[in-house]
C-alpha positions as CSV (number, residue, x, y, z in Angstrom):
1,X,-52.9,57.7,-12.7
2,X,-53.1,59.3,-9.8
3,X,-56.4,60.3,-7.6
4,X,-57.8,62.9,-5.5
5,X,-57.5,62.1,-1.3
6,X,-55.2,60.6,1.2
7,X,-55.3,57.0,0.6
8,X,-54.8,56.8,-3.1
9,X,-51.4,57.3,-4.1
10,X,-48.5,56.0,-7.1
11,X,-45.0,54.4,-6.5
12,X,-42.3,55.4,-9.0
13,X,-38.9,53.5,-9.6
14,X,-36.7,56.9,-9.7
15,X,-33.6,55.1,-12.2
16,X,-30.6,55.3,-11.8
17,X,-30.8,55.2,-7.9
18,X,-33.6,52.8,-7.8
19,X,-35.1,54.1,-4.9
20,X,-38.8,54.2,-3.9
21,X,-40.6,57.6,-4.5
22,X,-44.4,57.5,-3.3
23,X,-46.9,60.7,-3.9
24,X,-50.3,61.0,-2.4
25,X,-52.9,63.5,-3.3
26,X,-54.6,65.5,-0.7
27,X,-58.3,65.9,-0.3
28,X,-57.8,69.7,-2.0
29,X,-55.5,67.6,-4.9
30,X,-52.2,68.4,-3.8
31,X,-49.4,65.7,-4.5
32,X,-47.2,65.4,-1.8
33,X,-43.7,63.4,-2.4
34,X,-42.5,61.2,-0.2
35,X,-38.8,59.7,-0.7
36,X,-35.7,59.2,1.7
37,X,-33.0,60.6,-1.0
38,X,-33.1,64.3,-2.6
39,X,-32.9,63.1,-6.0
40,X,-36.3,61.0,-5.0
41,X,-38.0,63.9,-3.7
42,X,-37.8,66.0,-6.8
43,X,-38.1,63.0,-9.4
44,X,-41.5,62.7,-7.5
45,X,-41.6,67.0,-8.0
46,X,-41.0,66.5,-11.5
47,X,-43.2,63.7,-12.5
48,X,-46.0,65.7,-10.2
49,X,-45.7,68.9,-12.2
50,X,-45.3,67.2,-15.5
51,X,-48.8,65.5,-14.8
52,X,-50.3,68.5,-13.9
53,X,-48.9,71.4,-15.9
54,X,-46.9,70.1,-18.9
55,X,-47.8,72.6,-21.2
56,X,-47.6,75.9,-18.7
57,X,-43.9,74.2,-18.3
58,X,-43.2,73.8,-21.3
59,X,-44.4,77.2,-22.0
60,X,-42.6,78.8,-19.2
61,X,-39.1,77.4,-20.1
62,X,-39.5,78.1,-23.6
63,X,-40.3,81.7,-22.9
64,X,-37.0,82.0,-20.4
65,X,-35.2,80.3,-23.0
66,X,-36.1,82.2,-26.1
67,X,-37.7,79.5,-27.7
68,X,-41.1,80.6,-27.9
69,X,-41.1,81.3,-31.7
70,X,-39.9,78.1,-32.9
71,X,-43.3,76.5,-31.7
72,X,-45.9,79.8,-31.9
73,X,-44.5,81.3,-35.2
74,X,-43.0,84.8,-35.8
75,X,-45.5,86.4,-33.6
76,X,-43.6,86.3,-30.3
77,X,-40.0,86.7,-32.4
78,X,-39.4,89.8,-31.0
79,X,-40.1,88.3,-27.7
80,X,-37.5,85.6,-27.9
81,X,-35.0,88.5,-28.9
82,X,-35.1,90.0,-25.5
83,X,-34.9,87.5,-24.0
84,X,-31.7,86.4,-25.7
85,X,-30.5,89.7,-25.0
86,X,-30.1,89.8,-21.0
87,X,-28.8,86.1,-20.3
88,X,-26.1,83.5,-21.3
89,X,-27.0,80.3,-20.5
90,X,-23.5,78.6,-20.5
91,X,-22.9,80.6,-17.2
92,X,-26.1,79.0,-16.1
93,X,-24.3,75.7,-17.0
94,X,-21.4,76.8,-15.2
95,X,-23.1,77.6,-12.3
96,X,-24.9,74.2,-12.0
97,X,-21.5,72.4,-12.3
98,X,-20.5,74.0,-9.3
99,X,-23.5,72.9,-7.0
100,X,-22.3,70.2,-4.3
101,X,-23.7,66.7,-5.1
102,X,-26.7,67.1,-3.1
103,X,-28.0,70.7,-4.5
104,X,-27.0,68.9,-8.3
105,X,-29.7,66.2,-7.1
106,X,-32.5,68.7,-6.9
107,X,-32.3,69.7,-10.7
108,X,-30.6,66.2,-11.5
109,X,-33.8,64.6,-10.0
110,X,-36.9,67.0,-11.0
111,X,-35.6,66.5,-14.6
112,X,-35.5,63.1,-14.6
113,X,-39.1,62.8,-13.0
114,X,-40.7,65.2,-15.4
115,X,-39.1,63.3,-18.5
116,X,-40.5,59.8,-17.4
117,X,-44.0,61.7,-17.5
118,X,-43.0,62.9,-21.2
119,X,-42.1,59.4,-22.0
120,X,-45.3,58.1,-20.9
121,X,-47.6,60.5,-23.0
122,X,-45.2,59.9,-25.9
123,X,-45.6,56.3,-25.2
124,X,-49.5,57.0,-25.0
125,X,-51.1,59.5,-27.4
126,X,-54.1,59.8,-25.5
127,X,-52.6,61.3,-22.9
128,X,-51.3,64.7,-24.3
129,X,-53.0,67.7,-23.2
130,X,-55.2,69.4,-25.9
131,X,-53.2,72.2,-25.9
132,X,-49.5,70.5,-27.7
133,X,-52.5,68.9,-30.5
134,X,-53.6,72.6,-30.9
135,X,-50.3,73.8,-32.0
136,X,-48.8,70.6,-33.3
137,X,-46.0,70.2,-31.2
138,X,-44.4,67.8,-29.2
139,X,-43.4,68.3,-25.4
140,X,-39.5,68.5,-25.8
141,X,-36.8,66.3,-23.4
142,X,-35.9,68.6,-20.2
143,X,-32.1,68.9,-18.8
144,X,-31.1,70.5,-15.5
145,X,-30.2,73.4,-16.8
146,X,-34.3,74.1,-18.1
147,X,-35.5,74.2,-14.5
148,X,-32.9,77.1,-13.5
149,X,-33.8,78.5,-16.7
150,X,-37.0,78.7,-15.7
151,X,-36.0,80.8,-12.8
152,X,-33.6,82.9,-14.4
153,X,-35.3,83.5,-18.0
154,X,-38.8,83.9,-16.6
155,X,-38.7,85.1,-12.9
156,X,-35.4,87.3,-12.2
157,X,-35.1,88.6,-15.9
158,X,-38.6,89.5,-16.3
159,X,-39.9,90.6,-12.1
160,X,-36.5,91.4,-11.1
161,X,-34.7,93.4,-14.2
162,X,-36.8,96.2,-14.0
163,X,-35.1,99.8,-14.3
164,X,-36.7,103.4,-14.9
165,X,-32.7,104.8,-15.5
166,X,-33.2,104.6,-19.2
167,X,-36.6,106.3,-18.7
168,X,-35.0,109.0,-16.6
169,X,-32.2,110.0,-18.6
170,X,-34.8,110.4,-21.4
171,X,-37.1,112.5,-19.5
172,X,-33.8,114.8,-18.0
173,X,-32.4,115.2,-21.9
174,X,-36.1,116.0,-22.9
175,X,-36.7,118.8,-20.3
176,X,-32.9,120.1,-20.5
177,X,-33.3,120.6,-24.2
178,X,-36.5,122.9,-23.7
179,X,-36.0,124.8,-20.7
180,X,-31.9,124.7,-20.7
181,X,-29.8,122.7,-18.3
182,X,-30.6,124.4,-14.9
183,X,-34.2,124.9,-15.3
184,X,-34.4,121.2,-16.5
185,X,-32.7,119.9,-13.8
186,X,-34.9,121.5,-11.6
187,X,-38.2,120.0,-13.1
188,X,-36.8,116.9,-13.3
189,X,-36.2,116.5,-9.5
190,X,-39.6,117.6,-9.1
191,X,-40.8,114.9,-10.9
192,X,-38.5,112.1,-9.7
193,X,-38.2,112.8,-6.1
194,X,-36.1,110.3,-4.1
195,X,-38.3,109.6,-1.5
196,X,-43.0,108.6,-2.1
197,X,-44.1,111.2,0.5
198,X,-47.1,109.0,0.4
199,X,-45.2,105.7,1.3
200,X,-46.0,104.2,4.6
201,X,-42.5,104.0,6.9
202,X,-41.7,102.3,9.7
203,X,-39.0,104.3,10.4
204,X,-39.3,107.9,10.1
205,X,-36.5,110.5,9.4
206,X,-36.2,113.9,10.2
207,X,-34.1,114.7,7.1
208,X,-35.6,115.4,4.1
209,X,-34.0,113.9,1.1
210,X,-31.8,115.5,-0.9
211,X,-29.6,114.8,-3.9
212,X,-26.6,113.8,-2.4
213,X,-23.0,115.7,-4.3
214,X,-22.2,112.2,-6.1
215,X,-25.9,111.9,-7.7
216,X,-25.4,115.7,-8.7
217,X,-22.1,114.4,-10.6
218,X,-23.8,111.5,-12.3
219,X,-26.6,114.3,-13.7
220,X,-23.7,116.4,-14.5
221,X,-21.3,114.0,-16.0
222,X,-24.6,111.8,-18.3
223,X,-24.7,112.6,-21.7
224,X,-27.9,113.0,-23.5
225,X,-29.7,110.0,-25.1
226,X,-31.4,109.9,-28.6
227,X,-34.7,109.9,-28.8
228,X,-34.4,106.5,-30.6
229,X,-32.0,104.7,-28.4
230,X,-34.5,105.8,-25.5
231,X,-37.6,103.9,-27.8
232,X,-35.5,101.4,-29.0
233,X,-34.6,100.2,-25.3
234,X,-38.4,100.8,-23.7
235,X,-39.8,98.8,-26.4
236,X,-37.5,96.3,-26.0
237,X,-38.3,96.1,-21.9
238,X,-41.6,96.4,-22.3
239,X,-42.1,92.7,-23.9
240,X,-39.7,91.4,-21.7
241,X,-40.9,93.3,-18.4
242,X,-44.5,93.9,-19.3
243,X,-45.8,96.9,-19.8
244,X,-46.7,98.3,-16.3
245,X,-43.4,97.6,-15.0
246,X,-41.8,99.7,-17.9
247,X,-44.6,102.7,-18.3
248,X,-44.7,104.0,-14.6
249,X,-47.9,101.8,-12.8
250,X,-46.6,101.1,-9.5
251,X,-45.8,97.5,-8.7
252,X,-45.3,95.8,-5.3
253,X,-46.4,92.6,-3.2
254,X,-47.4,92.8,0.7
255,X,-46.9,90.8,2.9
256,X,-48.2,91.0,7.0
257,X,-48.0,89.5,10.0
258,X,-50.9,89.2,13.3
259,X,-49.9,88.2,16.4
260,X,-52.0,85.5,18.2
261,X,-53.9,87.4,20.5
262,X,-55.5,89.6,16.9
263,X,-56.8,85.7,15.0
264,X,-59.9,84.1,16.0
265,X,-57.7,81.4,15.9
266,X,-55.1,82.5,18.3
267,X,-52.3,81.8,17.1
268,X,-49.9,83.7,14.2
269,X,-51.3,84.5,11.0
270,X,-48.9,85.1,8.1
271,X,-51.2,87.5,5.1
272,X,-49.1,87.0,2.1
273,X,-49.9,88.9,-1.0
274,X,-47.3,89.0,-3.8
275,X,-50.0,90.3,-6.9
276,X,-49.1,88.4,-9.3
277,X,-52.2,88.4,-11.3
278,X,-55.3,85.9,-12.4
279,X,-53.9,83.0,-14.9
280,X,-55.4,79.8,-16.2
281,X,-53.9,77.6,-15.1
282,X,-52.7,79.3,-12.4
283,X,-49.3,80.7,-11.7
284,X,-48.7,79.1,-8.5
285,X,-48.5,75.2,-8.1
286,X,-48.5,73.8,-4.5
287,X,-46.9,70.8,-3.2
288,X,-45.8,68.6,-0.7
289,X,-42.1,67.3,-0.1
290,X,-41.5,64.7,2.5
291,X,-38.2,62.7,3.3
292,X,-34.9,63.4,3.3
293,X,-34.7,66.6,5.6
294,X,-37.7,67.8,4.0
295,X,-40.9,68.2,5.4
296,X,-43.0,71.3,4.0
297,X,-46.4,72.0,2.6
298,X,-46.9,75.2,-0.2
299,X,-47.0,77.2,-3.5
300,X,-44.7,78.3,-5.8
301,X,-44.4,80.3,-9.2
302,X,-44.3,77.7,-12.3
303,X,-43.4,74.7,-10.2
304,X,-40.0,75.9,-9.1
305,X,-37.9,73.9,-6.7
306,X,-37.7,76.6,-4.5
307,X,-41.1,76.5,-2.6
308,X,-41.3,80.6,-2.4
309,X,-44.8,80.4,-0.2
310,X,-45.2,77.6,2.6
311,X,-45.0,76.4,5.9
312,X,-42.6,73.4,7.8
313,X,-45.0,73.4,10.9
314,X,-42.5,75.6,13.0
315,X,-42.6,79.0,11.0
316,X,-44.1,80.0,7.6
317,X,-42.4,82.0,4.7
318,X,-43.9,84.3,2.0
319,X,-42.5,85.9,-1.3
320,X,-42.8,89.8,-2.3
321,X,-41.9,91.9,-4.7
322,X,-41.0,95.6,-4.4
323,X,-39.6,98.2,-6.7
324,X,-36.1,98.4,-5.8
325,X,-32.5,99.9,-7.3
326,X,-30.7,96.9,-7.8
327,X,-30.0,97.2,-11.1
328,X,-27.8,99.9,-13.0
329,X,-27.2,101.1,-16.7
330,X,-24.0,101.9,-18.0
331,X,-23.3,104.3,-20.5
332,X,-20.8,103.5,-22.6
333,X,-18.6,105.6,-25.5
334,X,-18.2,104.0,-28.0
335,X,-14.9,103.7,-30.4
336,X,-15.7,106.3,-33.4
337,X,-13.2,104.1,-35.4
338,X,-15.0,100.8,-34.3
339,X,-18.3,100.4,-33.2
340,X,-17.3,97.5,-31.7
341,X,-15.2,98.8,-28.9
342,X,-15.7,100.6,-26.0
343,X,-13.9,102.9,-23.6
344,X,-12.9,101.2,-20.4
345,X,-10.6,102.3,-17.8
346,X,-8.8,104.4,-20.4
347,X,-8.5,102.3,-23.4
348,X,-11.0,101.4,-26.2
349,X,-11.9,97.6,-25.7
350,X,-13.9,94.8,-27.8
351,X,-17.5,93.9,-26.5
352,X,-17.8,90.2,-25.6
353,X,-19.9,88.9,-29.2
354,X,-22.1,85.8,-30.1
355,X,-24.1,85.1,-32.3
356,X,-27.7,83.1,-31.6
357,X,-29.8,81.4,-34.1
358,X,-33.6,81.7,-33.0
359,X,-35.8,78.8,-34.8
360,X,-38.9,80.4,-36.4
361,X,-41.7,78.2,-37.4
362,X,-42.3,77.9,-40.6
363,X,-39.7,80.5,-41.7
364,X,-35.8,81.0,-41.5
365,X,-33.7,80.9,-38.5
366,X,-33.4,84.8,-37.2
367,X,-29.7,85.4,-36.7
368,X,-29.0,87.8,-33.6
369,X,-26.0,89.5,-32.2
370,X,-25.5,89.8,-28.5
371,X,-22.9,92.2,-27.0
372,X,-22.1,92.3,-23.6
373,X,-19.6,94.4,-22.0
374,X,-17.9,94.8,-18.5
375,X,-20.7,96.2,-16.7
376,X,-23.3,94.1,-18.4
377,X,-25.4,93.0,-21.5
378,X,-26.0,95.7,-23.9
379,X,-29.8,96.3,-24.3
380,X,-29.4,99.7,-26.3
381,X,-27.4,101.7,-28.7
382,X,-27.2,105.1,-29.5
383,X,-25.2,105.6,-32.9
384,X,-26.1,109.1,-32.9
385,X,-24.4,110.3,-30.1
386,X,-21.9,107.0,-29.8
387,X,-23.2,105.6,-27.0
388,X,-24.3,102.1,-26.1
389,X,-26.3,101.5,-22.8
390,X,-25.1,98.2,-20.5
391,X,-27.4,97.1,-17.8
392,X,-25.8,95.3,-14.4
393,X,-28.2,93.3,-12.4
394,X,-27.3,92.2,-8.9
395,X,-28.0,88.7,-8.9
396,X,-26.2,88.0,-12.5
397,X,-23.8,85.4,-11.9
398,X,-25.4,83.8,-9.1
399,X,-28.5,83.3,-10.3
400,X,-29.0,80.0,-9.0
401,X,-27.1,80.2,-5.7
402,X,-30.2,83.0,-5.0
403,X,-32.7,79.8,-6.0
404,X,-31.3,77.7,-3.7
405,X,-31.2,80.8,-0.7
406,X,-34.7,79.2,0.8
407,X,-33.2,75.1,1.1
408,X,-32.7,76.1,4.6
409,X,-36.3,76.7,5.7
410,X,-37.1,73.9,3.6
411,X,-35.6,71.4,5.7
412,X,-36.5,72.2,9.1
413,X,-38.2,69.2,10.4
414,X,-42.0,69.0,11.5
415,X,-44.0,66.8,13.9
416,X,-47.4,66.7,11.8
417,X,-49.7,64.7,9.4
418,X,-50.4,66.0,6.4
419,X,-52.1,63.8,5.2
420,X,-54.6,64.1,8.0
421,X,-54.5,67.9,8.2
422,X,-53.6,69.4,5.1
423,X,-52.3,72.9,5.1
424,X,-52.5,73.7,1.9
């Protein structure tokens, strides 16, 4: 059991390497690992945010996974299904297998430590939070591959898969079909400028933005989309986006910086706000990693590895979110002879197809397909016109490589006591 302030702390045995791991809680409740091996460190990381959070985690990597249904009923099916639509976790696999020894350790180690705290409460019924004897279930075993789930299911494919081309093409085929192709074209750039004239810039241009000759072709060359396929899609984002990412409410984080001489303090403030909402318990989890390169103090979304929000005692780092184009849709035509197939560089070729089974509670296993082609999954179809819609995402098939972008800050090394002065 571990208590609140500097001196009490726990010693773990972190099997197979049999090395010491030690945590300490902070005055504000912070556990902060200490441990001279990476695999140590995040056993401790583990076994911290499996004492604290268990169900939020287990939550959080059943909702990247898909998995939400076989422990909250048929309620959140449709939820699992897009999920399942925009991710294949054997490339997340993949992926892992091709981490050096010492990034491996990271997920190798923060598994290990949260399953000995599983063990424990299984060991101990007294210990399981309220909430798993509220919906009788069990907290499940956790493999490396949950915790980069976590990131990829719950943070890139829901804050970082967002795309209003769908939405676009809907509005364009709406307004061309009322007010003929020219007109329509003309409203629509009115109403889908290029450039907020109300953004702040640092930079600014004398040009005035304009639809450059290759965006002109892409209006030119789209073909209209069903009203359906448009629905179909938008619903579909909407439980897997949210909402306000989906329906138009703008959505951004902040972040600034004040030189010394502007703090009472005088030295460097960093004002980090990424917005992402009021939750109980909270989104963020903050912790403290110590040994083995690492020394760092901070927060981060659902206990990731990846401390997203800290400080090393030599700089601090911050997370935001903005509204960017790094994602594209596809559209595709599809074989009239084979629904199937679709046309790629000038031949009619077979989707990539599998099938998952999604466990329902108290009800049959819901069998669905996934199609993916070249450019990307397939996350809407259009049988009217024979068209399918593929969306790319710039991060796909380095998903964890972009977790792991931050180790470098992480291990710069510090010549404080954080004990003594806490930072977070």
């Amino acid at each position: 059991m571990f208590l609140a302030g500097c001196n009490s702390s726990s010693t773990l045995e972190s099997n197979p390497i049999q090395k010491q791991v030690t945590i300490k809680r902070d005055n504000f409740g912070t556990p902060h690992v200490y441990a001279d091996n990476t695999f140590g460190i995040f056993y401790g990381y583990g076994y911290a945010v499996a004492t604290d959070r268990l169900f939020q985690m287990e939550m959080s990597k059943r909702t990247g996974q898909g998995t939400v249904a076989e422990v909250l009923g048929s309620d959140y099916l449709q939820y699992d299904i897009a999920t399942h639509n925009r991710f294949n976790p054997e490339n997340i696999k993949q992926q892992l297998a091709q981490l050096s020894p010492e990034d491996r350790a990271i997920f190798e180690g923060y598994a290990a430590g949260f399953n000995k705290r599983i063990k424990e409460i299984l060991e101990n019924p007294e210990l399981m939070p309220k909430e798993f004897i509220d919906y009788d279930f069990k907290p499940s075993t956790w493999q490396s591959e949950d915790i980069a789930m976590i990131w990829v299911g719950l943070i890139l494919n829901r804050f970082f898969a967002a795309s209003s081309e769908i939405s676009n093409l809907d509005l364009l085929t709406q307004l061309q079909k009322e007010k003929g192709l020219d007109e329509g074209l003309k409203v629509y750039q009115q109403l889908r400028w290029l450039d907020d004239p109300s953004a702040p810039t640092i930079i600014q241009s004398e040009q005035k933005s304009q639809f450059s000759a290759r965006q002109k072709q892409a209006f030119t060359k789209a073909q209209p989309i069903s009203k359906q396929a448009a629905e179909n899609y938008l619903t579909q984002a909407r439980i897997a986006l949210g909402k306000g990412v989906i329906d138009g409410v703008p959505t951004a984080s902040n972040a600034w910086v004040l030189k010394g001489d502007k703090t009472v303090e005088g030295q460097a403030v960093l004002y980090n706000g990424p917005q992402q909402g009021w939750y109980t318990p909270a989104i963020t989890y903050s912790i403290g990693l110590h040994g083995a390169g690492y020394n760092l103090t901070g927060i981060t979304p659902v206990g990731l590895p990846a401390i997203l929000f800290g400080t090393n005692g030599k700089i601090a780092w911050g997370s935001t979110v903005g509204s960017l184009d790094t994602n594209d849709f596809y559209q595709l035509k599809i074989n009239p002879s084979n629904p199937k197939e679709y046309f790629y560089q000038g031949a009619y070729i077979p989707f990539e197809h599998r099938q998952v089974k999604i466990k329902v509670r108290k009800q049959a296993e819901h069998i669905l397909d996934v199609y993916k082609s070249k450019q990307g999954f397939v996350t809407a179809w259009d049988e009217k016109n024979q068209m399918a819609y593929a969306q790319r995402r710039s991060w796909e098939g380095v998903e964890v490589e972009t977790l792991l972008a931050g180790r470098m800050l992480h291990k710069r090394p510090i010549g404080m006591s954080f004990c003594n002065k806490p930072n977070v």
